[in-house]
BAROKOL-703988 format. One record per residue (C-alpha): x, y, z. Coordinates in pm, 1 decimal. Layout:
((X; Y; Z))
...
This chain:
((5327.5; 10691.1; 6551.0))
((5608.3; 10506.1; 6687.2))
((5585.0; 10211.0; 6862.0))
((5790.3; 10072.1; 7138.4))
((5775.2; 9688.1; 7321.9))
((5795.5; 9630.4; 7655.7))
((6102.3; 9497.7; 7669.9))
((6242.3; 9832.0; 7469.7))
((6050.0; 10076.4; 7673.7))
((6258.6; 9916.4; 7976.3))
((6526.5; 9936.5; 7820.0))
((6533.7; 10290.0; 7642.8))
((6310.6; 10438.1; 7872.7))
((6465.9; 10780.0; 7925.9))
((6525.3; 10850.9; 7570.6))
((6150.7; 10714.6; 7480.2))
((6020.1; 11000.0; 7791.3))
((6242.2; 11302.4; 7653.0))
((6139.2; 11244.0; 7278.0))
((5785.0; 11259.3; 7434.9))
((5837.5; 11562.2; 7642.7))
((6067.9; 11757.8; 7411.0))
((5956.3; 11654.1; 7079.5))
((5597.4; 11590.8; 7141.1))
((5592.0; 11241.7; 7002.1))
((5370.9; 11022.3; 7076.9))
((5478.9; 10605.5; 7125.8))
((5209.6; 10298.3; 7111.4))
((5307.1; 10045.0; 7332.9))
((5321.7; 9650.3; 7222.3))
((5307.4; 9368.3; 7424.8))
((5387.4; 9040.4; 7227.0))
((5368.2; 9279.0; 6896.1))
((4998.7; 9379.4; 7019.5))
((4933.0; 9737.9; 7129.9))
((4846.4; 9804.2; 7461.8))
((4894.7; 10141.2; 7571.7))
((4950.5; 10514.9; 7449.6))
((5236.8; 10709.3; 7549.9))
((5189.9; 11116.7; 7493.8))
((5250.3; 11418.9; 7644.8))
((5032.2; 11540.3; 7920.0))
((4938.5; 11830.7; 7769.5))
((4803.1; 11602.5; 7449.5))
((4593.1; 11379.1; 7679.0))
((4196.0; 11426.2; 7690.0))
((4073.8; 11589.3; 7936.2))
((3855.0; 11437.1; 8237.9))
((4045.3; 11126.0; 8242.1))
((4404.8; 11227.5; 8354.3))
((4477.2; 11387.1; 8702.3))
((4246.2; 11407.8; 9004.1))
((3966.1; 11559.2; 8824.6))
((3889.4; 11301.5; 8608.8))
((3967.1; 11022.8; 8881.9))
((3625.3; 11264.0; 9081.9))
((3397.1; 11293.7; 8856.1))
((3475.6; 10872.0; 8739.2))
((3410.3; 10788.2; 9129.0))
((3108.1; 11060.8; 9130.4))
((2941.1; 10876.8; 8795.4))
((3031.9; 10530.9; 9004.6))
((2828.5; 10691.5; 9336.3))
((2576.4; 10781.0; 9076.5))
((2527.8; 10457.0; 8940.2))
((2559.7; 10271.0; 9263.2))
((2268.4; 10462.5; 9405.1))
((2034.3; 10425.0; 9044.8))
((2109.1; 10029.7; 9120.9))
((2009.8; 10032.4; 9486.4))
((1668.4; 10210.4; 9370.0))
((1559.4; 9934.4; 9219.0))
((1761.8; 9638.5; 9376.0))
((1486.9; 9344.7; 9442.2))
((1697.5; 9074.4; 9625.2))
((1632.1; 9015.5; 9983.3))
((2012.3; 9024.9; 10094.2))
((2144.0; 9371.9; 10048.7))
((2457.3; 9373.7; 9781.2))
((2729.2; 9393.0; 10039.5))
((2607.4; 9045.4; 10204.7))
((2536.5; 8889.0; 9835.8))
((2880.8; 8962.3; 9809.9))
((3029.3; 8841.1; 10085.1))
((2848.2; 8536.5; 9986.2))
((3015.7; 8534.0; 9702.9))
((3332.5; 8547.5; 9812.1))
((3311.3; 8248.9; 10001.2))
């Protein structure tokens, strides 16, 4: 697999997004010579985590979890004041 920097992804980056669309390839992307990111075509990507279905069921499982800690939250400030303690 390919790999582009920053710097040349900016650079190149139309050429970098047709290979991807019309040839399929796929391109890791370095920062400082360290990968940080995948570039592929749409249609390679795994589903549930591209496109508004995956965003709905991430923020359903968050819901989910958010209500499984409130069950069995103990402290005598709820979480949104704890947090706005917090923040202060």
């Amino acid at each position: 697999m390919p790999e582009a920097g920053v710097r040349e992804l900016k650079a190149q980056a139309s050429q970098i997004v047709r290979w991807v669309r019309e040839r399929k390839t796929r391109y890791i992307i370095t920062y400082r010579g360290r990968p940080v990111a995948i570039l592929l075509p749409l249609e390679s990507a795994p589903t549930g985590g591209a496109g508004p279905a995956g965003e709905e069921s991430a923020w359903r499982e968050l819901e989910r979890l958010g209500a499984l800690i409130g069950k069995g939250w103990r402290a005598p400030v709820s979480s949104a004041e704890l947090l706005s303690e917090m923040r202060r």
